[in-house]
C-alpha positions in Angstrom: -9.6 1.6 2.5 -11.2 1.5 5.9 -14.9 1.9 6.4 -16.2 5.3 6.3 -17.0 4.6 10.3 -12.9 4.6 11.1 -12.0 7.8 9.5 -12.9 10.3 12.6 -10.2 12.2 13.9 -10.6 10.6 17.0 -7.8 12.5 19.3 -8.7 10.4 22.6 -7.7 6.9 21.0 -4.6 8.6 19.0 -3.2 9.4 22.8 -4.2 5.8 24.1 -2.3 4.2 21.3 0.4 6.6 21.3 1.1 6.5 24.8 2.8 2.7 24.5 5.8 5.0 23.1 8.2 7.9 24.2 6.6 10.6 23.1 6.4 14.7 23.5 2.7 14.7 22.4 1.0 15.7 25.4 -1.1 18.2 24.0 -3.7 17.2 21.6 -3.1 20.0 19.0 0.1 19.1 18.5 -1.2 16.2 17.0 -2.9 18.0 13.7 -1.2 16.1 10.8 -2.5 12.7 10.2 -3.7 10.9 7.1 -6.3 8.3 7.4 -7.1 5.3 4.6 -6.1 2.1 4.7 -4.9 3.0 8.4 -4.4 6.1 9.9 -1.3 7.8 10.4 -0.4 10.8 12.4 2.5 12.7 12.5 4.2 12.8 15.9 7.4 13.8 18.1 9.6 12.7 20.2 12.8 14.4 21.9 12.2 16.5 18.9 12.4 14.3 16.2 9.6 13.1 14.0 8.2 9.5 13.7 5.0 8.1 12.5 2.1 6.2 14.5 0.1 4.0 11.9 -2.7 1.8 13.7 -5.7 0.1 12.2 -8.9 -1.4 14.6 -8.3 -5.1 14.4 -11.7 -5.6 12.5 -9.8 -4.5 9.0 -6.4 -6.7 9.4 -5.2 -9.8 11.3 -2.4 -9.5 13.8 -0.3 -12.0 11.7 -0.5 -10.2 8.3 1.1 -6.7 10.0 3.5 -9.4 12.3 4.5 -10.8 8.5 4.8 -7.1 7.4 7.2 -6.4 10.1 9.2 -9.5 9.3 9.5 -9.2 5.6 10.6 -5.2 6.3 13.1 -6.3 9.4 14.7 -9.2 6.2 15.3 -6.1 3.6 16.9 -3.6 5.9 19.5 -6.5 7.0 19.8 -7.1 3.4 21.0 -3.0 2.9 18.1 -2.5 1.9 16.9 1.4 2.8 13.0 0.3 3.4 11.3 2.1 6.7 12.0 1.5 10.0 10.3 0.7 13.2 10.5 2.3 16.9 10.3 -0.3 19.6 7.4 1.0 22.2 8.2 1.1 25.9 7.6 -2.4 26.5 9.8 -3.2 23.9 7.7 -4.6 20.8 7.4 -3.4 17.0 3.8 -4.3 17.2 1.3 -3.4 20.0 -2.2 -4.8 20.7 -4.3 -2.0 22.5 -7.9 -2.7 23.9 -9.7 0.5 23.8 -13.3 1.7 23.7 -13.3 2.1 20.7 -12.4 -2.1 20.4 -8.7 -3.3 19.5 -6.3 -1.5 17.7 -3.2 -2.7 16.3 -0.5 0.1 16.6 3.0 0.2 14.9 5.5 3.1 15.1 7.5 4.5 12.2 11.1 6.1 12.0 11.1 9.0 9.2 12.9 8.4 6.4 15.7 10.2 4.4 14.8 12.6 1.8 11.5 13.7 0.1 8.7 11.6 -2.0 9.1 11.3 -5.6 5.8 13.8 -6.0 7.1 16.4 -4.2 10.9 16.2 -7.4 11.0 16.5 -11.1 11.1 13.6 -12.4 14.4 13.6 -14.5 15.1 10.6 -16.4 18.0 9.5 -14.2 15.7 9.8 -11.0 12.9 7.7 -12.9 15.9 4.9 -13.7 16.7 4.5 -10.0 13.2 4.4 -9.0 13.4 1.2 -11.7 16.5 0.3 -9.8 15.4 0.4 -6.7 12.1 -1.9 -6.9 14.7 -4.0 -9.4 16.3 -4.2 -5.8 13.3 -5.1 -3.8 12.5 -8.1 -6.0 15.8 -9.4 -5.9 15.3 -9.6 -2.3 12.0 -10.6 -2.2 12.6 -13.5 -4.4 15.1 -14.4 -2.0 12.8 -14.2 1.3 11.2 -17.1 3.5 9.2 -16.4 6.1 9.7 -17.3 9.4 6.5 -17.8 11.2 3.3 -15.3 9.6 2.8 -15.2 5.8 1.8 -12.4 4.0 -1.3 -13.4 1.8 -1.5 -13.9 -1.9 -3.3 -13.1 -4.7 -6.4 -16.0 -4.7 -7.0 -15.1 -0.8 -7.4 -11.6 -2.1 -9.8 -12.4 -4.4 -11.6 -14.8 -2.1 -12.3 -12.0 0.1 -13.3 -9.7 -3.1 -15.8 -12.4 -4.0 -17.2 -12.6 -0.3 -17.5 -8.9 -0.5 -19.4 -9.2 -4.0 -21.7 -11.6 -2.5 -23.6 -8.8 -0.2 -24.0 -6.7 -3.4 -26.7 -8.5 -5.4 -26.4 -5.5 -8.0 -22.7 -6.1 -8.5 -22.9 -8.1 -12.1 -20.3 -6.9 -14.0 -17.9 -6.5 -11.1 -18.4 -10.5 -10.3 -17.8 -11.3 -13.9 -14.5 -9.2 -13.9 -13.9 -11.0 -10.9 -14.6 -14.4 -12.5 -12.4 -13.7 -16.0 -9.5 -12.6 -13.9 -9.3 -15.8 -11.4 -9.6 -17.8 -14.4 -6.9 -15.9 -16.5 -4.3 -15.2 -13.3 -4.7 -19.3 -12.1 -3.0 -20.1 -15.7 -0.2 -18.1 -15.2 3.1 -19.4 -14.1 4.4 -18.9 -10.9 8.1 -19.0 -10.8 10.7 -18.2 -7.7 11.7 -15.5 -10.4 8.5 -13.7 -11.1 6.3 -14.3 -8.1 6.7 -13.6 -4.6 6.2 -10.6 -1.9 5.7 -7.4 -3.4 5.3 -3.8 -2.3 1.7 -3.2 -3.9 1.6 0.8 -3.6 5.5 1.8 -5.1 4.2 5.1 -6.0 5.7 8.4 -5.4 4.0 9.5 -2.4 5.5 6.2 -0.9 9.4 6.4 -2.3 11.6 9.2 -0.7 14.7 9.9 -2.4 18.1 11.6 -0.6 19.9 13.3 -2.8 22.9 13.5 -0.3 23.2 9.2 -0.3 21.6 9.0 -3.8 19.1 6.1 -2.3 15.2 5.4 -2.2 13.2 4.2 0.8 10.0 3.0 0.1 7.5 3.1 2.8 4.0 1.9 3.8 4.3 -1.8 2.9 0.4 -2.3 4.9 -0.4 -3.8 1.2 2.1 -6.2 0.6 0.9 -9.4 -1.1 2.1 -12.4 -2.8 1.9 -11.5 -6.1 3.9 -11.1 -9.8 6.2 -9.0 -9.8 5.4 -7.1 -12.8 2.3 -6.0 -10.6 4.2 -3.3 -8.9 5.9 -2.4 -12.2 2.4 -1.8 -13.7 1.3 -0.3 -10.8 4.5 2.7 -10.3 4.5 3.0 -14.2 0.9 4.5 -13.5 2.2 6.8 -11.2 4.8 7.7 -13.2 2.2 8.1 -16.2 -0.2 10.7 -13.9 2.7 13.3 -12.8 4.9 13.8 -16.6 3.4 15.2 -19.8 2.1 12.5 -22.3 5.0 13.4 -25.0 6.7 11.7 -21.7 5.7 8.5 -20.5 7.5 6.2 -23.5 10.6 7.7 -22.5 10.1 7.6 -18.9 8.7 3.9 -19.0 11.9 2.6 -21.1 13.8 4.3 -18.1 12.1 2.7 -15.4 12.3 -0.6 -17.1 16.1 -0.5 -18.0 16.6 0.4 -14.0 14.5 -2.2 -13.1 16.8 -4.7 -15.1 19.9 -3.2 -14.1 19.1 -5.0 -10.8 16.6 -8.2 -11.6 14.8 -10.1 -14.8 11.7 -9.4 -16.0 10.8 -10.9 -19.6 8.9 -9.0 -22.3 5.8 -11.7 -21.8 5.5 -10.5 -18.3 5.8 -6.8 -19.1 2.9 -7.7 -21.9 0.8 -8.7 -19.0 0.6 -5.3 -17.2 -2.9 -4.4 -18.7 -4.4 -8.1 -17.0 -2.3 -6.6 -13.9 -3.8 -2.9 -13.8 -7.6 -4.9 -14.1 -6.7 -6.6 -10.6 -5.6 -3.3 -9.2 -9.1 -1.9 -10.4 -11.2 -4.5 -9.2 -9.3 -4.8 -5.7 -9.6 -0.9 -5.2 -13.3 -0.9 -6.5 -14.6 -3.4 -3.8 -12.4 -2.0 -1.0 -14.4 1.4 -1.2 -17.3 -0.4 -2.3 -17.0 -1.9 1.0 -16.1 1.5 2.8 -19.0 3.3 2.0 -21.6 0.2 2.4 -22.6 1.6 5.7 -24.9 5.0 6.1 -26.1 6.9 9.0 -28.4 10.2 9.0 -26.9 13.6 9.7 -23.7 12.4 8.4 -21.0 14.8 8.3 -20.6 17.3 5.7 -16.9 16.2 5.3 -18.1 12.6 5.1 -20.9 13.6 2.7 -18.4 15.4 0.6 -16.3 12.2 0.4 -19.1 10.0 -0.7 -20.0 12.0 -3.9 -16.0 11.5 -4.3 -15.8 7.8 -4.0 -19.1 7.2 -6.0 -18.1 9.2 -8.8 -14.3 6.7 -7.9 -16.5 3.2 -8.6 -18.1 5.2 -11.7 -15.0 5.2 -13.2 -13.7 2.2 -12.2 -16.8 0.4 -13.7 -15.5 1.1 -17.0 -13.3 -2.2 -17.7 -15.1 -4.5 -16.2 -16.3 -7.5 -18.6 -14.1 -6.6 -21.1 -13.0 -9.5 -22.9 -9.0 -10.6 -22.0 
C-alpha cells in the first residue's frame, strides 16, 4: 500500500502522465474512475475503447522491479498465456519515466481484458476448477522462465525490507518476533525449479477475469510479483475463494481448485500442508505495508483520510492476532 500522502486524487499529474499516450481524456471529469493502493489506476479512453493507466511515484518501487514485471508478463503472453497487456505510449515504450512536481512517476498503460472478475460470477464448481487450472498454468510457465536483464525480488529481500521497516517502530515486539520465526522456518525450506519461482502474489477474484465466450482467465495486476513458493498463491486465492462461498462450501470448492491446479502442474501434499506458514507471511507483509502507510500524520487531515485510518488501525488490530504463535 502506498503512504497515506499518495492517495489524493490528484487530476493535474493523472493528465501529465497520461499525456505520453493516445488518449480522448481531455477533460478532467471524464477521468472519475480510478482506484488507488499499491498504485493508482484510472480508468481511461481512447478512440473509444478502454485501457488502464497504473503509475506509482518512484519513492515506492524501483524502475527495474516494474521493467522485470513487464518482462515476465511480455514471456507468458508468448507462451499463450491470456495475462494483461500493455499499450506502447507515443514514444514507443511499455514503461515511461515522468518528472513531475509532484517528483518521478513511473507510468505503465494497460489493455482491458476479456470478460468479468471472478467477484462479480457465481462461483460454480467448474469455474473454481479452471481458476485451479489456470494458476496450474501460470506455474508451469513460471517455472520455466529466466529473466533477461531485471529480476523480480524474492522472498528474503521482502523480509529485509519488513525488518527495516520494523526497525522505526520500537513498539513493534511481537510483529519482529513473527518476523524472526518465519525467516528462520521459510530459510529451511526447499527450494526446487518445481515449487519456487515467480509467482502472481494477488490471484484473487478481483484480479482474474473470465470470458465465457473463449472459456479463458486473464489475470491482471502482477505489481506484486515475487520469487516465492508456489503454494503461496494457492494459499493466497484459496482465501479468496473462502471469503465469497458459504462455509458448508469451501471443502468442496478447495478440492476443486486443487484438482485444477494439478490438472496443469505438481504440487505435493507437504507443500499444500504448508499453506498456514504461507498465509503468516501474507499477514505480516500486509501488516507492515500499512503500518508503513499510515506512519505519517498531518493536522486537519481529511475526513476521507481520517475515515480510512480508523479502517486500517482496526486492519493491524486484526492482523496482530497470529503473531508469536508458535510454528
Amino acid at each position: 500500500m502506498l503512504k497515506l500522502k499518495y492517495l489524493f486524487n490528484n487530476k493535474d499529474l493523472v493528465h501529465m502522465l497520461l499525456n505520453n499516450w493516445e488518449n480522448d481524456n481531455e477533460d478532467f471529469n471524464s477521468l472519475n474512475y480510478y482506484r488507488i493502493s499499491s498504485n493508482a489506476v484510472y480508468w481511461c479512453k481512447n478512440k473509444g475503447n478502454t485501457f488502464f493507466l497504473r503509475f506509482v511515484p518512484a519513492e515506492e518501487k524501483s524502475k527495474e522491479s516494474i521493467l522485470a514485471e513487464l518482462d515476465f508478463l511480455r514471456f507468458l503472453r508468448n507462451s499463450g498465456y491470456p495475462a494483461v497487456d500493455t499499450i506502447l505510449s507515443k514514444t514507443g515504450n511499455e514503461l515511461e519515466v515522468t518528472n513531475t512536481p509532484w517528483g518521478i512517476y513511473y507510468a505503465v498503460a494497460f489493455k482491458e481484458v476479456c470478460g468479468k472478475p471472478l467477484d462479480e460470477m457465481p462461483l460454480t464448481q467448474d469455474i473454481i476448477f479452471g481458476w485451479g487450472k489456470a494458476l496450474g498454468k501460470l506455474h508451469k510457465l513460471s517455472s520455466e522462465y529466466i529473466p533477461l536483464n531485471n529480476k523480480r525480488n524474492d522472498w528474503k529481500k521482502t523480509m529485509d525490507w519488513v525488518e527495516e521497516v520494523l526497525s522505526n517502530f520500537p513498539d513493534e515486539i511481537a510483529a519482529k518476533s513473527e518476523l524472526s520465526m518465519l525467516k528462520d522456518y521459510l530459510l529451511k525450506l526447499p527450494t526446487t525449479k518445481d515449487n519456487f519461482g515467480i509467482i502472481h502474489y494477488d490471484f484473487e477474484s478481483d484480479n482474474v477475469f473470465y470470458d465465457e465466450i473463449t472459456k479463458t482467465y486473464s489475470p491482471i495486476d502482477f505489481d506484486d510479483a515475487i520469487y516465492h513458493w508456489y503454494s503461496l498463491d494457492i494459499a493466497q486465492t484459496l482465501d479468496s475463494i473462502e471469503d465469497e462461498i458459504p462455509e458448508e462450501q469451501v471443502a468442496s470448492a478447495t478440492n476443486q481448485f486443487i484438482n485444477g491446479y494439478r490438472s496443469e502442474y505438481h504440487v505435493s501434499d507437504d507443500m499444500l500442508k504448508l499453506l498456514p506458514i504461507f498465509k503468516r507471511y501474507i499477514n505480516l507483509y500486509g501488516y507492515v505495508r500499512v503500518l508503513r502507510s499510515i506512519e505519517e500524520k498531518w493536522n486537519n487531515e481529511p475526513e476521507w483520510m481520517v475515515n480510512l485510518r480508523i479502517k486500517l488501525d482496526n486492519l493491524l488490530t486484526r492482523r496482530k492476532y497470529t503473531f508469536s504463535k508458535p510454528i
